[in-house]
N, C-alpha and C positions, 0 to 999 in steps of 0.2 A: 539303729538309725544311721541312715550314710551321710556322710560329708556335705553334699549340697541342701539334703534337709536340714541339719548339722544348722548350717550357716542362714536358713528362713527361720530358726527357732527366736522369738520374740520369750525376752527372761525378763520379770518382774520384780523388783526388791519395793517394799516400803516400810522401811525405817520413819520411825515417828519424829516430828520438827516439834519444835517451839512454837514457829509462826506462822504453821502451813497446817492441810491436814493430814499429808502425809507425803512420800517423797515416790516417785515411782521412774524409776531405771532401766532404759532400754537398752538390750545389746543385741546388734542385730551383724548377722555376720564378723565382717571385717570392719564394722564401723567403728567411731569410737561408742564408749559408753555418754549418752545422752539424758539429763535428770528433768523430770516434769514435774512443779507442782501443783496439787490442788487447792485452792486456797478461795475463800469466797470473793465472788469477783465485785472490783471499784468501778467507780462511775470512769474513771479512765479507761476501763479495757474495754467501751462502749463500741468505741468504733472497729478495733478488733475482733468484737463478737458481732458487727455486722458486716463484715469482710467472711468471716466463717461461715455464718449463716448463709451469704447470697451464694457462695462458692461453692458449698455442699448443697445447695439446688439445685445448682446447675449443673457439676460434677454426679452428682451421688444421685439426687430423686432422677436426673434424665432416664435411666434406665425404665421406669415405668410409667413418664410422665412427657406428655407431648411439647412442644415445643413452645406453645403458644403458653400451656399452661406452663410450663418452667418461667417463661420469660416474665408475665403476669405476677408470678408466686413470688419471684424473686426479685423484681420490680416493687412490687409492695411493701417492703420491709423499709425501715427508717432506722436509723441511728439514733434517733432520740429515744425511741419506743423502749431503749432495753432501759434508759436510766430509770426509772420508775422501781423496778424489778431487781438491778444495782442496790439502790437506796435502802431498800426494804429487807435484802438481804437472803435474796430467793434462786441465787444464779450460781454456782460454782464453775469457777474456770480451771484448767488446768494450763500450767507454763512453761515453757521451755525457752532459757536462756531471758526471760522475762516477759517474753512475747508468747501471749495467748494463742492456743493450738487448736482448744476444742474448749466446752462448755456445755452444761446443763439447766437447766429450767426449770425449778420447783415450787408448788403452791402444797400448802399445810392445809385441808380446808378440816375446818373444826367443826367439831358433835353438831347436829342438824341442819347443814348445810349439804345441800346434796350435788351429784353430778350428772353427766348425763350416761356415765357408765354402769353407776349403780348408785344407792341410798344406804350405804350404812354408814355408822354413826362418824368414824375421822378418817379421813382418808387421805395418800398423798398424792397428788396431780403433775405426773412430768407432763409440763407444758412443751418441751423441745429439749434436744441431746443432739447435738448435732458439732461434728469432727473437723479439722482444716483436710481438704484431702490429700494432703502428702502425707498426711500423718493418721486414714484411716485405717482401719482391717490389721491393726498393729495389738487391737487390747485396749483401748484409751476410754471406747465408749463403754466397756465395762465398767473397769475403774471408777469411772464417774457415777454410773449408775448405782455401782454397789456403797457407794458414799453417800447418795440420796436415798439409798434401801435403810442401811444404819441410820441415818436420823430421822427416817420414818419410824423404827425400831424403837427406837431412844424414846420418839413421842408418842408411844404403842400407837402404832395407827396399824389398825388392821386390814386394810386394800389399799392397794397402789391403783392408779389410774392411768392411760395414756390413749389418746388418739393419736394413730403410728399412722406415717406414708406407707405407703405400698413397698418402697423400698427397705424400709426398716424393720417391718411384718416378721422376718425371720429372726433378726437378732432382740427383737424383745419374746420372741417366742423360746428363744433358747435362755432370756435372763427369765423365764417362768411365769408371763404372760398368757393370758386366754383370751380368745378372739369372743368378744361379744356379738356385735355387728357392723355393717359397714353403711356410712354414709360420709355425705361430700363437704367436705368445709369449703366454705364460700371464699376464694379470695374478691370478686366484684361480681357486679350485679349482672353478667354475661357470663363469669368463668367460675368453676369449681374441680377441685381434684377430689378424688376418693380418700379414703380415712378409713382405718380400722379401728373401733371402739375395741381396748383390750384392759381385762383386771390382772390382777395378783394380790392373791391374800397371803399374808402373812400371819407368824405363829403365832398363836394367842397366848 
C-alpha cells in the first residue's frame, strides 16, 4: 500500500467500557486519534439526532432524490418525534467528544407480529441509520449496524428488516441485505420518495 493510501486508511479498535457498548477509535491520516461511543441514546441527544437526520437528507439522500422531495422529507421531521423511541430504549447513538455523530433506529417486533417485508416469526426493524456528514463513508454506519445485528442475535431473531433510500441501497447490500421490492413511503398527501423493501436472515 503507498503512502497516500497509507494515510485514507480509517483503523478501528473497540475495547469493551463499563458504561458504553463499546469504544470505537479513529485514526485517519495525520489527524489526531478520535474516540466514539456507542451507548443507548437519552432523551437529551433528541435534538442532536434531529440535526443528523435533516442534515443526511439533505447532504447524503440529494444524490438520488429531487429537491422538492429532499426539502419535504426533511421538512417533516420533528424533534419531539425521536423521544418516544429515546424513552423506550430503541435508538443507539454513537459520540464523539459527547456530541452525537450518528445513530440507529431499532424495533424488536415479537412472535406474530408481521412486516411488510416479510411474516416470520421475530424479526428486527432498522427504522433509520443515518451519519452526521463529516463523519460519513468513515465505518461509523457499520458499527452501528453490527450492534443492532448482535442484539438481534442475542434475541434470536431470525430476519432483519429495512426499508432503505435509494441512497443507502448499496451499503445495506454489502451489510447482507436482499432487495425484496420497491415502493414509495409517503412523506404527504402530494409527495413520496422511493424505498427499497430489503431482508437478512440470520443464523439459526
Amino acid at each position: 500500500m503507498d503512502l497516500e493510501n497509507a494515510k485514507r486508511k480509517t483503523i478501528f479498535n473497540f475495547p469493551k467500557t463499563k458504561n458504553s457498548l463499546l469504544i470505537l477509535t479513529r485514526t485517519q491520516g495525520k489527524m489526531d486519534n478520535a474516540s466514539c461511543v456507542l451507548e443507548k441514546g437519552k432523551i437529551e441527544d433528541a435534538e442532536r439526532i434531529y440535526q443528523i437526520h435533516t442534515s443526511a437528507i439533505k447532504q447524503l439522500c440529494s444524490s438520488h432524490y429531487g429537491e422538492k422531495e429532499i426539502s419535504l422529507w426533511a421538512g417533516k421531521q420533528k424533534q419531539e418525534k425521536y423521544v418516544p423511541f429515546l424513552e423506550s430504549g430503541d435508538m443507539i447513538v454513537a459520540k464523539k467528544n459527547g456530541i452525537v455523530v450518528g445513530f440507529v433506529h431499532h424495533i424488536h417486533h415479537a412472535k406474530g407480529i408481521n412486516t411488510e417485508q416479510c411474516s416470520d416469526d421475530s424479526k428486527m426493524e432498522i427504522k433509520g441509520l443515518f451519519i452526521d456528514p463529516g463523519f460519513a463513508r468513515h465505518g461509523l454506519g457499520r458499527i452501528l449496524f453490527q450492534e443492532v445485528e448482535k442484539i438481534a442475535v442475542e434475541k434470536d431473531v431470525k430476519v432483519m428488516t429495512v426499508s432503505a433510500s435509494l441512497n443507502s441501497l448499496p451499503f445495506y447490500q454489502k451489510m447482507g441485505f436482499k432487495e425484496v421490492d420497491r415502493k414509495p413511503h409517503q412523506i404527504n398527501c402530494q409527495c413520496s420518495v422511493e424505498c427499497v423493501s430489503m431482508v437478512k436472515s440470520l443464523p439459526k
